[in-house]
Structure formats: structure tokens, C-alpha cells
N, C-alpha and C positions, 0 to 999 in steps of 0.2 A: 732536310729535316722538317718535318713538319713543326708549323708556326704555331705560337700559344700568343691568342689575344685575351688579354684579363677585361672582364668587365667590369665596370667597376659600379655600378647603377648600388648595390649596397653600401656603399661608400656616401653617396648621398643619401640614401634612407636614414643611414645613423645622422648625420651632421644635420638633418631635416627636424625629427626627432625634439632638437632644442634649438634650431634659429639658429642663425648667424654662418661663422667658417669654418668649426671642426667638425669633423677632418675635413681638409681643405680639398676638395675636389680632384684640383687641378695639381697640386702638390703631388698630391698619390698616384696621380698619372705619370708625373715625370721619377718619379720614384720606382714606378711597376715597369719603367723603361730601362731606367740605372740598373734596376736588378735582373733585365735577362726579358722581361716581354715584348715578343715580338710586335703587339697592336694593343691598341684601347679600343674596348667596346663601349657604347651605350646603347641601351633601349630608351628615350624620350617616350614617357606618356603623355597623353593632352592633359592628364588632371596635375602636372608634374611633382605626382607623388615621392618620385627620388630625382632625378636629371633634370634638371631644370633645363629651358630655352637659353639661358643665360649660363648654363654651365657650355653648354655646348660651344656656345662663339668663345667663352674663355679658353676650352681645350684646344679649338681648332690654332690658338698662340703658341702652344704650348709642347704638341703630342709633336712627335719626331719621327715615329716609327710608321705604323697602319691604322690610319681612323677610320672605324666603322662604324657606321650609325646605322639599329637596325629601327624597324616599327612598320605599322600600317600607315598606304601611301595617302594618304590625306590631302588636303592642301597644306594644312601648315607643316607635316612632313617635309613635304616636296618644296616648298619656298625653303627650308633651312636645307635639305642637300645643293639645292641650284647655288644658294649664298655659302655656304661651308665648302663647298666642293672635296666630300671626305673623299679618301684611296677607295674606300668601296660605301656600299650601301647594300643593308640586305633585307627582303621585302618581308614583313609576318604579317600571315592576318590575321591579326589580333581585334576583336572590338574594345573599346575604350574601356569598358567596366573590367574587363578580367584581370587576375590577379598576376599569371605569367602564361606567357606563350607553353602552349598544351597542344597545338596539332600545326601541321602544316600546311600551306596551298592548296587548292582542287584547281592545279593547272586546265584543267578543259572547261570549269563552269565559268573561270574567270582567263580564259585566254586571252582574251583582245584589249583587257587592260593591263596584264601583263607584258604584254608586246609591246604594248604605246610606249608602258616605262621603260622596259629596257630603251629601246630606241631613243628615248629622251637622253637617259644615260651615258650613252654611248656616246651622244651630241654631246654633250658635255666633259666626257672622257671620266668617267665616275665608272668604278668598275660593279656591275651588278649579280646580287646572290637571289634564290627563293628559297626559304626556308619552306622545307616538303619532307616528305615522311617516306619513307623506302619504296616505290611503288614505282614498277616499272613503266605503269602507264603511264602515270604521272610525269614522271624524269622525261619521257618521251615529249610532253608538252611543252615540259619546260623547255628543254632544246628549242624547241619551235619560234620559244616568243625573242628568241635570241641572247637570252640569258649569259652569262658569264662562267656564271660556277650557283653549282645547291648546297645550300648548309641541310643535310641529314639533320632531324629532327630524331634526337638519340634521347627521348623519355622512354620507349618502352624498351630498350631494350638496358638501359641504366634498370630498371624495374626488375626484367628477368633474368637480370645477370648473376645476381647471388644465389639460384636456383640449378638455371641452367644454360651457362655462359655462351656455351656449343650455338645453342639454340637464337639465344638471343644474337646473335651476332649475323645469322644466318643467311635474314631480308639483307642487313647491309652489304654484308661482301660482293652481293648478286649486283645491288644498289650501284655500289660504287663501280664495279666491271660493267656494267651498264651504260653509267654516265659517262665512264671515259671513254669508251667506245663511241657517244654521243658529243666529244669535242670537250665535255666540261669538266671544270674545277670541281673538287672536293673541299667542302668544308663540314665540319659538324660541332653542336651544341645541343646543350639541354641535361644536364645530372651527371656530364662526366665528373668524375673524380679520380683520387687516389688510387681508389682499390678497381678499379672499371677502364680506366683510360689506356696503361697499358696492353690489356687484351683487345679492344679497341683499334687500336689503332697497328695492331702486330697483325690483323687479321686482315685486313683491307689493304688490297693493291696499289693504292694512293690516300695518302689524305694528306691536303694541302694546310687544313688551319684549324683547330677548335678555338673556341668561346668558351670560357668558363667562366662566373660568376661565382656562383652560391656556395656551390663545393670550395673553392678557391679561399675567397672570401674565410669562410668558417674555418679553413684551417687556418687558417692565418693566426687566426684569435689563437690557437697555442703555440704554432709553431712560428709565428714572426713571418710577414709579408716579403724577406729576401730569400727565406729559408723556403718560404712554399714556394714560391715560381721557380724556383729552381728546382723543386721536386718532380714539379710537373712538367718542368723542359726536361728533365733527363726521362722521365717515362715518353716521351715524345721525338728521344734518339733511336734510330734508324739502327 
């Protein structure tokens, strides 16, 4: 069955909001584990607008499941994976100002830093992802730098879904028979939800893991945080 890692990076925005420890971070991590999540995600920012540096060495106590830490490889990225040593790490390049990850990789303009990191990674036994957008040349790259697995960057086609599902699903399927052909793991993130995720994931010949946040998150607000991971692991049955 494909794995649901909950991010929880809005979790800290609220408890940010007013100071202090509500909701407690690390609490709702072992909670989003009691109730059926397979992994915790964070995006750390450098302005640490919701995840703090300090949330993170507290989760790495705590998580029991799949820690993932995604973000741009920085330096101060990279010193907190070599000291965390999460289950994965998954690469976005994002520059500091923006508000959420909106595109993926250009494995060929940035091959050779790509490569360096995996290769660190793998020294370390950290398991590594690129976050990259459906694009066979791309995926192609990827393989190269010796990647692990790609997180599919699933914004556009969460976009053209309620129009035309068909359609939007189209690049992925090709995506993902592509990349397994290419050795790698499947993952995907970025707007899945409720209503999006199981046609998603029914239509693709593997997919090893989403990341959900936002969608995740907002439902929760009415439907209670044991109630939705569970909605979303049973759209996520085989």
C-alpha cells in the first residue's frame, strides 16, 4: 500500500501565530502516528516561519515511523540532515522568499550538485528524493545523479483535475512508467486531497508515498485529525 506521510509544517504555523506550545509540535507527530501515518514530513524554512530548527531535533526523539525533511540544500539544510540523519530527505528548490514549493528541479542546469548530494547521502545512508515535475527528460537526469526516488510535483495536475481528470493525470502515468523503468521510487506531493487522491493514485503503476499537508491539515479542522488520516490511508488502498 502506498504510504501517507502527514506534514505537519501547519501545525507549527498555528502554535507560531501566539508563542509558546500550542499545539505542541511534537505531540501531533506522535499522534498522526497512533492514528495510522505512515511518516512525518517537514519543510524547515531559513526564516522559520512554521518548523522551527528546534522543532526538528525535538521530532527526531520522538517520530517512530518515516522522517522526512524536505527543503533547499543550503548549508544549514545539510548540517541538520548529516546531524538528524532522517529515513529520507527530499531536495526542493525553493528560494527562501517563496511562500510554497510551486515547481520542481531542472535536473540538467543543476546536475552536478545534484549528484554531489546524493552521493553524500548515500554516505550517510539517508535515503534521497527530487522533487521534479513530470518530465521525461528530467526523470532521465534524475536517475543520473543517483537519486533514490522523485517526489512528482502534483500542482498541476491537483489544478486540472475537477475539469479534466483524464487529462491531467496523463504526464504522470507516462512519469511514473518512466521512472520505474529508470530504477526509481515513486513519491508524490503538492494539492492532493480528498476528492484528487484516489484517482491519483488508481491510475499510476506504483506509487510508493504522498506528503500531504494542507489539504490534510484543513480537513481535519471538521472532520478531527484520526478521522482524516484514515480517510486518506483508505483512499491510498490497493
Amino acid at each position: 500500500m502506498t504510504k501517507l506521510s502527514v506534514n505537519i509544517n501547519k501545525i507549527a504555523t498555528i502554535r507560531n501565530a501566539r508563542g509558546g506550545k500550542t499545539p505542541n509540535v511534537a505531540q501531533f507527530a506522535i499522534d498522526c502516528e497512533r492514528f495510522g501515518a505512515d511518516g512525518i514530513t517537514v519543510h524547515p524554512r531559513p526564516d522559520e516561519r512554521h518548523i522551527t530548527l528546534q522543532d526538528i531535533y525535538d521530532l527526531k526523539q520522538v517520530v517512530t515511523t518515516e522522517f522526512n525533511i524536505e527543503g533547499y540544500p543550503d548549508e544549514r539544510f545539510l548540517k541538520m540532515i548529516y546531524e538528524v540523519l532522517p529515513e529520507q530527505t527530499t531536495l526542493v528548490p525553493d528560494p527562501p522568499h517563496v511562500l510554497t514549493s510551486n515547481a520542481g528541479w531542472d535536473t540538467v542546469k543543476h546536475f552536478d550538485l545534484l549528484s554531489d548530494l546524493n552521493q553524500q547521502f548515500k554516505s550517510i545512508g539517508v535515503r534521497s528524493s527530487i522533487f521534479i515535475e513530470p518530465d521525461l527528460n528530467l526523470i532521465d537526469y534524475a536517475a543520473k545523479t543517483g537519486v533514490d526516488r522523485i517526489e512528482l510535483y502534483t500542482g498541476p495536475f491537483a489544478e486540472d483535475f475537477s475539469t479534466n481528470p483524464e487529462k491531467a493525470i496523463e504526464a504522470y502515468a507516462k512519469a511514473v512508467e518512466h521512472a520505474l523503468g529508470l530504477g526509481l521510487g515513486i513519491n508524490a506531493g503538492h494539492d492532493l486531497s480528498l476528492e484528487n487522491l484516489r484517482f491519483f493514485k488508481q491510475n499510476l503503476k506504483r506509487l510508493d508515498e504522498v506528503s500531504i499537508g494542507h489539504a490534510l491539515i484543513s480537513d481535519a479542522l471538521y472532520l478531527g485529525i484520526e478521522n482524516t488520516i484514515q480517510r486518506y490511508k483508505f483512499l491510498l488502498r490497493d
